[in-house]
N, C-alpha and C positions, 0 to 999 in steps of 0.2 A: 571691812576691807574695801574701799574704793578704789579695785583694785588696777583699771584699767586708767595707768598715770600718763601715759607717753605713747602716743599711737604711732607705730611704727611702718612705714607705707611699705621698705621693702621687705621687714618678715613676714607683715600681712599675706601681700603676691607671694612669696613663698612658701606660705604652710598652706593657702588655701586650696585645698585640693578636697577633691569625692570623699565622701566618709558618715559613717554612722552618727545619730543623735544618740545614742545609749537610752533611750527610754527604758529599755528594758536590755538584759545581759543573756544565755546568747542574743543577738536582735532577733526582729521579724523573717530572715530567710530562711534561716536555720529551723523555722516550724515547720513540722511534717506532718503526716495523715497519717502516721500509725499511734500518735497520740491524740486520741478523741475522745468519745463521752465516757467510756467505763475510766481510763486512765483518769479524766476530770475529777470521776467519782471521788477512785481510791486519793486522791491528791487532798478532797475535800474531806475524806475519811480521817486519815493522818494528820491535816489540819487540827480539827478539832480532839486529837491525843497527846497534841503539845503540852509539855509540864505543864507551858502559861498560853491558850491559844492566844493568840491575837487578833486583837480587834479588826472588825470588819469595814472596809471600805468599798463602794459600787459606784460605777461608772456607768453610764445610759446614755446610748447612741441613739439619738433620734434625727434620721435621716434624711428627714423632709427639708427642701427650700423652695420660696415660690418663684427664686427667679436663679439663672447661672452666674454665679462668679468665676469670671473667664480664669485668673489665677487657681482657684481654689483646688488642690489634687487631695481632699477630703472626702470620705465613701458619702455620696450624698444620691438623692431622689429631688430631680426638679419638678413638680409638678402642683398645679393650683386647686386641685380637688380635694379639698381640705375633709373630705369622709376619708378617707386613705391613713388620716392622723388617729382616725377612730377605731379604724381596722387593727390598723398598729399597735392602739393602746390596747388593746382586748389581747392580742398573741403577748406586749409585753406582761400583764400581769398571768400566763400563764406561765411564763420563764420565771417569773419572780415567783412566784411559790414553787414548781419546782429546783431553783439556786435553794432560796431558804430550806427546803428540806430537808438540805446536805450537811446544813451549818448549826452546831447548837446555839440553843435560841439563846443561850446565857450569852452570848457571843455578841456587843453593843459592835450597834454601826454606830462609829465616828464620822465617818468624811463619806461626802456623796458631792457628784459631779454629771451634770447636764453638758453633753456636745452635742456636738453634728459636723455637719448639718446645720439645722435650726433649732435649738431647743423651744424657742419661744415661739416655733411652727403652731404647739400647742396651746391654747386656750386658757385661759385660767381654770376653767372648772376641768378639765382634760390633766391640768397639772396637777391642780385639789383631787382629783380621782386618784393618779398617779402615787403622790404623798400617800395618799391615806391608805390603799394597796402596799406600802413599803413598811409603813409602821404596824399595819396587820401583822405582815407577814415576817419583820424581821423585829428585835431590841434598839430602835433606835435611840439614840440619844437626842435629848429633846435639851438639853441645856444648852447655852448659847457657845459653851466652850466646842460646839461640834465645829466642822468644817463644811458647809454643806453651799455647793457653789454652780454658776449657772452662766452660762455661755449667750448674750443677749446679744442678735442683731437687730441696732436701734432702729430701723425701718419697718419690724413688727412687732412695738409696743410704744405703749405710750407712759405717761410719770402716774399713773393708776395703778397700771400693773405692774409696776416696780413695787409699790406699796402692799400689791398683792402675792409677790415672790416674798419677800420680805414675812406677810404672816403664813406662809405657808414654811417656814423654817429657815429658808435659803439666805446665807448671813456675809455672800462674796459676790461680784460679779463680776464679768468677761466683758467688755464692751466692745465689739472688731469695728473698729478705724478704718486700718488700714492707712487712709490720704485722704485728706480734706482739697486737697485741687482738687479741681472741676475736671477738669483734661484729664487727669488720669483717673479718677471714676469712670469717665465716659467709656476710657479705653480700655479698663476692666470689668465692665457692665455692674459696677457697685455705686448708685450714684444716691449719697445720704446729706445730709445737710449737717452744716456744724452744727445748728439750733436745734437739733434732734437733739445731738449726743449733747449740748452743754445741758439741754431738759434735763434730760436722764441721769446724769450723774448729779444733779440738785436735786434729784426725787430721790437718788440712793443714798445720800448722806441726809436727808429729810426723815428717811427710813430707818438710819441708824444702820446701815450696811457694813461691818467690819474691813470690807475691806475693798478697791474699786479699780479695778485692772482694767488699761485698755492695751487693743493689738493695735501695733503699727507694722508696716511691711516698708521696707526699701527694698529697688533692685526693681522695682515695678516701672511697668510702659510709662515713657513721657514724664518720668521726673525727674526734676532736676535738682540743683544746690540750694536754687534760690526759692523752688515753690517748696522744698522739703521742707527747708528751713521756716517757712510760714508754718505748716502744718505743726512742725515743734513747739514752734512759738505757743500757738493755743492748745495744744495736750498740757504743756509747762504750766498756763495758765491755769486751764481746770485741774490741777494738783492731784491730778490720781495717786494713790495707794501704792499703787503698782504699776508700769509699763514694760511693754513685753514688745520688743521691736527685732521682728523676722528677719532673715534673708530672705528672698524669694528666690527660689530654684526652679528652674523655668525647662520643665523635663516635655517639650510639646509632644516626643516621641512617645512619652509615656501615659501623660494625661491629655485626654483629648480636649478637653473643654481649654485647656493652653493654644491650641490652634487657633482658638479665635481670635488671638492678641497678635497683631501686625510686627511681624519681624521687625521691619523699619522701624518701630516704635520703642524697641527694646534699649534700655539705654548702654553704652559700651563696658565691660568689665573696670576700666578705671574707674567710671563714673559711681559702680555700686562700693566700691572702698571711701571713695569719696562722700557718698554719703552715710556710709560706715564711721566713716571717721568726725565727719557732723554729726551724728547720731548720738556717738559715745561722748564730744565732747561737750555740745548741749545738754545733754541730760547731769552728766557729772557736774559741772557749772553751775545745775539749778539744785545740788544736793541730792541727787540720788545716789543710793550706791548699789554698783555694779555686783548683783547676787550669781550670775554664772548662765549660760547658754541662753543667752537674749535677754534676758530680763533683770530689769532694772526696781530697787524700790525705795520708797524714804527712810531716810534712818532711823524712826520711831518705827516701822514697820516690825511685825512679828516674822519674818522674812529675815531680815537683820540680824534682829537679834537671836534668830536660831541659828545662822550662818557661822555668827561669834559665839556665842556658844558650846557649837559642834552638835545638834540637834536637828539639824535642816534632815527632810528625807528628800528622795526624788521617785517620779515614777511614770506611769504613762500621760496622767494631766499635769506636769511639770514639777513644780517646788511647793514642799507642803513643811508644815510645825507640826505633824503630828507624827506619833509612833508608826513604824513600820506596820500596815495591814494586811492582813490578804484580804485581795482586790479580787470582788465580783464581775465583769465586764456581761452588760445585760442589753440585748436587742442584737440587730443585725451589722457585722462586723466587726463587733468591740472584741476587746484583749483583757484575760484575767490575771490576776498571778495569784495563784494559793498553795501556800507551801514552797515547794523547791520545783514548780511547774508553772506553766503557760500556756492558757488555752485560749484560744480564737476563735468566733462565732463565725456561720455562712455568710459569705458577703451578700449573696443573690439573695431578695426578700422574698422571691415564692419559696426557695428550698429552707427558708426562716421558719415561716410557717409551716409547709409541708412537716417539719420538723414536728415544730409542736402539738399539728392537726393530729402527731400519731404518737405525745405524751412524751415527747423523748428530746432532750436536752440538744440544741442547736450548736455544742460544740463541734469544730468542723477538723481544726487541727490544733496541733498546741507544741511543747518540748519538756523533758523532764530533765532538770538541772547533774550534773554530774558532778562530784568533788571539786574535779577542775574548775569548772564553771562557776561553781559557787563561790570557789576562790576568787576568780575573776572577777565576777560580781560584785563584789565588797570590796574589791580593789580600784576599782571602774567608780563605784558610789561614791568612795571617801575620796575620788578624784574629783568629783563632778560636783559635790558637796562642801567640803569643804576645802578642793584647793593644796591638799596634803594629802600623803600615806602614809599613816605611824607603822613604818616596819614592826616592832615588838606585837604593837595588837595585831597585826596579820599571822605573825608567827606564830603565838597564843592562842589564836583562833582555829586554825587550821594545821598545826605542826609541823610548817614548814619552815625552811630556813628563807626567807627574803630574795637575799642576795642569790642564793643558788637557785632556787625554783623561777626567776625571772630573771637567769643571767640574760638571754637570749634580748629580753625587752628592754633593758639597763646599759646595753649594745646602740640599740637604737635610738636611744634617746640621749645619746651622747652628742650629737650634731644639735637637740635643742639645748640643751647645757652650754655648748659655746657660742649659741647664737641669744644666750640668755633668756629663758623661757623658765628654765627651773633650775635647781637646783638640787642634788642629790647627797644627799648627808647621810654617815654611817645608821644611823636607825631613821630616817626617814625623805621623802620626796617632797620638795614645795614648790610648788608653783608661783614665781615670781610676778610682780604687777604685768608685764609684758608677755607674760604666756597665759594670763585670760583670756583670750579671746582664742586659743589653740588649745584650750581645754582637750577639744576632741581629737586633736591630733595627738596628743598625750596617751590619751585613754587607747588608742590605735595600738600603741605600742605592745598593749597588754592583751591585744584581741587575738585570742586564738586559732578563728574565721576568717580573717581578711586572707590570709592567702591561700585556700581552699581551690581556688580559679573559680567561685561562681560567680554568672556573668550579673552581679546588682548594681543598680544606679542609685545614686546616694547622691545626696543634697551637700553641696561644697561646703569645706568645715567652718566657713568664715564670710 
């Protein structure tokens, strides 16, 4: 489904408004501190008493960067004392065997994910330690069918150690872009060269890397139509796998490292549609097709064809082909989900440690799913995923009637039905080519949280 056919300027300006990314269902506000380590426990208990558990996937936040990225509102550690990487790596393998402890060992990890931060903050042998601490301690799957993927800013490696992520398992990578101007590197303190990044992705398909994502951001200081439009130019060129092009939400009230980007620099609300709309209609052009909430991939991509299919999952590191996991979130600040819960590590890296200095699992907060919720959830997924909701399988699942348990939402989503966005049919909901890009304003409808009155800042839907 290429789904995004006709870019429409004024539905754009009008759906785009404040609103959740659904990475997870309730989102991140709704966590509280009366769900913490023992609640984690029993979560991870009942886990592993499922008929069928499910396979294991982890997430590792490694928070280190040597320098600021003024955009960047990511939990991160600026600093160039690279023994700090060492410290870190020693508290994480004591989280990792106590996670494993919880999870039976018959339990294969599939999918493993490096953020930050910086993952490539770490060294190669600090990585090799890392791996070989994970395969100890957990059933990894060592066949190539895993998903085991790695967040790389081309500034701290070089096409050696692309070779070296490569035999250490890792079979995807993340490449952050961002913008090839010069001007707005400058004026984001991100300043890379293109000859890095076109290295880097000739070392990774050298590699035999399954699959080679890069991030792009629009809506950044100082760009414009015509220098975006360059930087497309050469992403198009080197044919990634995958492209993943942001909005940038530009919350300075909320992330400090935002203040250092020159108001006057910011470019005006038309301008970021505009290059919205360059964005989507280069990439469609050169044969991508549009898979949902930013990201775009080739049509031979396993992205694709899970998407057609009905197979795509989603979750905290975006679009995956593999089966639904519970998610271990490991290090300082990460998010888990196991079972019908979510739990949150310390964001402060002393009370990280502090934590583990005294053997006791750094979960800080988390939420335990409710019927509703769960409803919700699976209603939210098959929105975000594939673009439809089979009423029958909802009812099936959960023994409600559709229509009656979301009148309230099927109300409100009446105004995008006449402005064409979706369409609403006796047993299901479809998302029309022009309500792609308002996925999340869909998903809104169904949220049982948004009018709560809490005061959250939320990144504009579009």
């Amino acid at each position: 489904m290429n789904a995004v056919s006709a870019f429409n300027r004024a539905l754009v300006e009008k759906y785009d408004c404040p609103g959740p990314r659904y990475t997870s269902y309730p989102t991140a506000p709704q966590f509280h501190q009366a769900f913490a380590m023992d609640e984690y426990r029993q979560a991870a208990e009942l886990s592993n008493q499922a008929p069928v558990p499910k396979p294991l996937s982890v997430y590792i936040h490694i928070p280190f960067c040597q320098s600021l990225c003024y955009y960047c509102a990511c939990s991160k550690i600026i600093t160039r004392k690279t023994h700090r990487a060492a410290e870190y790596l020693t508290y994480l393998k004591r989280e990792i065997g106590l996670q494993a402890a919880l999870f039976d060992r018959s339990r294969k990890l599939t999918q493993l994910h490096l953020g930050g931060g910086t993952p490539t903050y770490l060294i190669h042998e600090q990585l090799a330690e890392l791996m070989e601490c994970l395969h100890q301690s957990f059933d990894m799957d060592d066949s190539d069918a895993h998903e085991f993927s790695i967040e790389v800013d081309p500034r701290t490696i070089g096409a050696q150690q692309i070779q070296g992520l490569r035999q250490l398992g890792f079979n995807r990578l993340s490449f952050g872009v961002q913008d090839f101007d010069a001007q707005v590197q400058a004026a984001v303190n991100r300043v890379q060269s293109e000859a890095q990044v076109v290295e880097l992705v000739e070392a990774a398909r050298l590699a035999r890397f399954k699959s080679v994502s890069v991030d792009l951001i629009y809506g950044l200081p100082l760009q414009t139509i015509a220098s975006f439009d360059v930087t497309l130019s050469k992403i198009i060129a080197l044919r990634p796998d995958r492209i993943a092009a942001y909005s940038y939400a530009h919350l300075p009230q909320r992330v400090r490292a935002q203040r250092m980007i020159r108001p006057e620099d910011m470019p005006p609300p038309e301008r970021k549609l505009e290059l919205l709309e360059l964005t989507i209609n280069r990439l469609t052009e050169a044969g991508y097709v549009y898979i949902g909430m930013d990201h775009f991939a080739l049509p031979d991509d396993e992205l694709v064809r899970a998407r057609a299919q009905g197979s795509l999952q989603r979750n905290f590191q975006g679009y995956s082909t593999h089966a639904d996991c519970d998610l271990i979130g490991l290090g300082v600040s990460s998010i888990g989900k196991v079972g019908d819960s979510y739990g949150q590590n310390v964001k402060e890296l002393s009370q990280y440690y502090a934590r583990l200095d005294q053997g006791l699992l750094p979960v800080q907060r988390g939420y335990r799913l409710s019927d509703d919720d769960r409803l919700r959830r699976e209603v939210i997924s098959e929105l975000m995923c594939h673009g439809r909701i089979d009423f029958n399988r909802i009812q099936i699942s959960h023994g409600v009637g559709f229509n009656e348990y979301f009148a309230d939402a099927l109300v409100r989503l009446e105004e995008l039905v006449r402005d064409g966005l979706l369409e609403i049919h006796p047993d299901s909901l479809v998302l029309l080519p022009q309500g792609q890009l308002m996925m999340r304003n869909v998903a809104m409808a169904f949220d049982a949280y948004l009018e709560t009155g809490q005061a959250v800042q939320y990144s504009r839907t579009v």
